[in-house]
C-alpha positions in Angstrom: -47.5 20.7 119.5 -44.2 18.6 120.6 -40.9 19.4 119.6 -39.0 17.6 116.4 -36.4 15.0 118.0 -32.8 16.4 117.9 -30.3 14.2 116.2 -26.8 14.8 115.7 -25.4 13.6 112.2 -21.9 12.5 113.4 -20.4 9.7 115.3 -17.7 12.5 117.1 -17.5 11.7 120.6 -16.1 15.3 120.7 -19.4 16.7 119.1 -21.4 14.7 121.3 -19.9 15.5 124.1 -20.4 19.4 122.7 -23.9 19.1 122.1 -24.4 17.3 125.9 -23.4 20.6 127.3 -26.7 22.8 125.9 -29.3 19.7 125.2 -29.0 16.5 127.0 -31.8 14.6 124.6 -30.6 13.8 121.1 -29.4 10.4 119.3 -26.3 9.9 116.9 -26.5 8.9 113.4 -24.1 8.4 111.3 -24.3 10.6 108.2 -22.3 8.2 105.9 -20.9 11.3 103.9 -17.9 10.9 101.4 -15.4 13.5 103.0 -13.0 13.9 99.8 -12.5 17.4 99.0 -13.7 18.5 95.4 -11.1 20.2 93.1 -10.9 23.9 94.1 -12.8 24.0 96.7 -11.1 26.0 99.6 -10.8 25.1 103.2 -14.1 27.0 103.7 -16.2 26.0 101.2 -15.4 22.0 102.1 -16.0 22.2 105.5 -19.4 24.4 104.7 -20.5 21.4 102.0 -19.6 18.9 104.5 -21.9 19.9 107.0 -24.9 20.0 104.8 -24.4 16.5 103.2 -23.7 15.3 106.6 -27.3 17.0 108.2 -28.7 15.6 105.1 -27.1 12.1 105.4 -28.5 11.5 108.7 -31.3 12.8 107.9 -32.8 10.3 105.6 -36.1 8.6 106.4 -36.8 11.0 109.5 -39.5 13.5 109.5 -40.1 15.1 112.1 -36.5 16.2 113.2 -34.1 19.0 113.7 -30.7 17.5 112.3 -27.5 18.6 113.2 -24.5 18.6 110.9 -20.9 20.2 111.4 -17.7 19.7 109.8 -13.8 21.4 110.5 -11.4 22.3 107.9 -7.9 23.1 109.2 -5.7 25.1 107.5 -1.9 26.1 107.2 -0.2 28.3 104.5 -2.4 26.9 102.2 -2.2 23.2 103.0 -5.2 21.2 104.3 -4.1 19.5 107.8 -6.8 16.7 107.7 -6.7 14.2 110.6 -3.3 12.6 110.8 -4.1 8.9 111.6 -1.1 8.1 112.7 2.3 9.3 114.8 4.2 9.9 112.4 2.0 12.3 110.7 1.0 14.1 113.8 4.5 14.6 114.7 5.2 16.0 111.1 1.8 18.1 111.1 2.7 19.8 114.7 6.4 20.9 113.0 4.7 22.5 110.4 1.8 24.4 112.3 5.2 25.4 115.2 5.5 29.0 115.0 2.5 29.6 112.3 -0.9 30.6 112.0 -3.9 27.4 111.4 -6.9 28.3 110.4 -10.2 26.1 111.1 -13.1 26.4 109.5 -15.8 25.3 111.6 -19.2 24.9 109.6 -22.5 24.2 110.9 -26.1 22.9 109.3 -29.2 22.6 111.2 -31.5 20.8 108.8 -35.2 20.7 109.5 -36.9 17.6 108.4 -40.5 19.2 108.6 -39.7 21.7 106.1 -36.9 21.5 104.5 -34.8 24.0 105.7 -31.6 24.3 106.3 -29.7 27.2 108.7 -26.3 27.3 108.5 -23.1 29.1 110.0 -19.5 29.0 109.4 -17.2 29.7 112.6 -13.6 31.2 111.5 -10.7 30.3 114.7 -7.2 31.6 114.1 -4.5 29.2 115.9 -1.3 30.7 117.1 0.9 28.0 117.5 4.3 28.8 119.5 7.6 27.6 118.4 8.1 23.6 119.4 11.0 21.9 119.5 11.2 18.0 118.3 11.0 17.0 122.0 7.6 18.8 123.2 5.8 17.5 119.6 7.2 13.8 120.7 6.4 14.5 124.4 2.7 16.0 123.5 1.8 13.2 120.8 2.8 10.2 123.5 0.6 12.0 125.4 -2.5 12.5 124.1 -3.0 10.8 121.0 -4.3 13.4 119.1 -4.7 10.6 115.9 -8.2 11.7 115.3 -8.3 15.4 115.5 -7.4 18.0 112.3 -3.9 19.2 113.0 -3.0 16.9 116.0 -4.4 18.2 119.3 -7.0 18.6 121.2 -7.5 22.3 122.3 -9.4 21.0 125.6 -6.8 19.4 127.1 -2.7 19.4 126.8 -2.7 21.2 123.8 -3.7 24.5 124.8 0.0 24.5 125.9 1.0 24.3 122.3 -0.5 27.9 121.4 0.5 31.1 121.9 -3.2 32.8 121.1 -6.4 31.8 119.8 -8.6 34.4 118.1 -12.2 33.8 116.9 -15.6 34.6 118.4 -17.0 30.9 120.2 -13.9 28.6 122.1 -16.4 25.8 121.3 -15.8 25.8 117.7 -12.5 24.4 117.9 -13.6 21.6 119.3 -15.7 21.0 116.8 -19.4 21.8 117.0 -20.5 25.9 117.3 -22.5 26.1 120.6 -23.0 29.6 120.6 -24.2 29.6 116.8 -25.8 26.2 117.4 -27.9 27.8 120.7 -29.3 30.6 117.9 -30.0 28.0 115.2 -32.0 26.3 117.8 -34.0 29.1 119.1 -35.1 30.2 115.4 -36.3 26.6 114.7 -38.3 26.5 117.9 -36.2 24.9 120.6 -35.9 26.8 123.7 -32.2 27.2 125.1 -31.9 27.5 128.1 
């Protein structure tokens, strides 16, 4: 019996580049997902119905596949820090997380074209940023650009330095895609890791 095809619903260069470190042979689709949030709907629950429609999404016309859909929800004091497009929203998004707690909510859906079925996960990170003045946001956002990640850095690189602690249960998750719960989802559906 040969294996379903692995296919990653998301164009993330990030999640790609995840996914490249526990299974080298899988394409990228784009789900085509509407990510507006729906009215009370909390950080959790978008990022959790976001990766299912995006699994789904990419998903469509393939049958024999194991499809891979994630999503990130950052949080802080109760607002959504979505990402900021553009300097001046990173710089104001970094003075609002300096000194607080952000919470990302890192959701996973392994959909299985055979059957149906769906395995999910939702990852929970707590973010300790330090206190930053105006001059280390400026100096870290000339830097590295962080334009197209939720609350404007990239763990991975220059803004670890940013934090004081992070706290949850897989360092992948941050970055966007769940290896540790991905490698499980994998194993149950029939995919052997390592």
């Amino acid at each position: 019996m040969s294996l379903p095809r692995l296919v990653l619903g998301s164009t993330s260069r990030y999640r790609a580049e995840l996914l490249r470190r526990i299974y080298a042979d899988f394409e990228q689709r784009s789900p085509g997902t509407d990510e507006h949030p729906l009215p009370g709907e909390t950080p959790r629950e978008r990022a959790l119905r976001l990766a299912v429609a995006k699994a789904r999404g990419a998903a469509v016309d393939l049958h024999d596949a194991l499809v891979i859909g994630s999503d990130q929800v950052a949080e802080c004091d109760g607002l959504v820090l979505d990402k900021p497009g553009t300097l001046e929203r990173a710089h104001e998004q970094l003075a609002t997380c300096s000194g607080r707690e952000v919470h990302f909510h890192t959701a996973l859906c392994l959909y299985d074209t055979r059957n149906g079925a769906e395995r999910i996960h939702v990852d929970h990170t707590r973010v300790c940023f330090r206190s930053l003045d105006a001059a280390e946001i400026v100096r870290y956002v000339e830097r590295e650009q962080p334009l197209d990640c939720a609350g404007s850095f990239k763990c991975e690189g220059l803004g670890i330095s940013l934090f004081e602690r992070i706290d949850n249960e897989d360092p992948s998750a941050l970055v966007g895609l769940p290896l540790i719960a991905l490698a499980r989802l994998l194993r149950e559906a029939g995919i052997s890791l390592p």
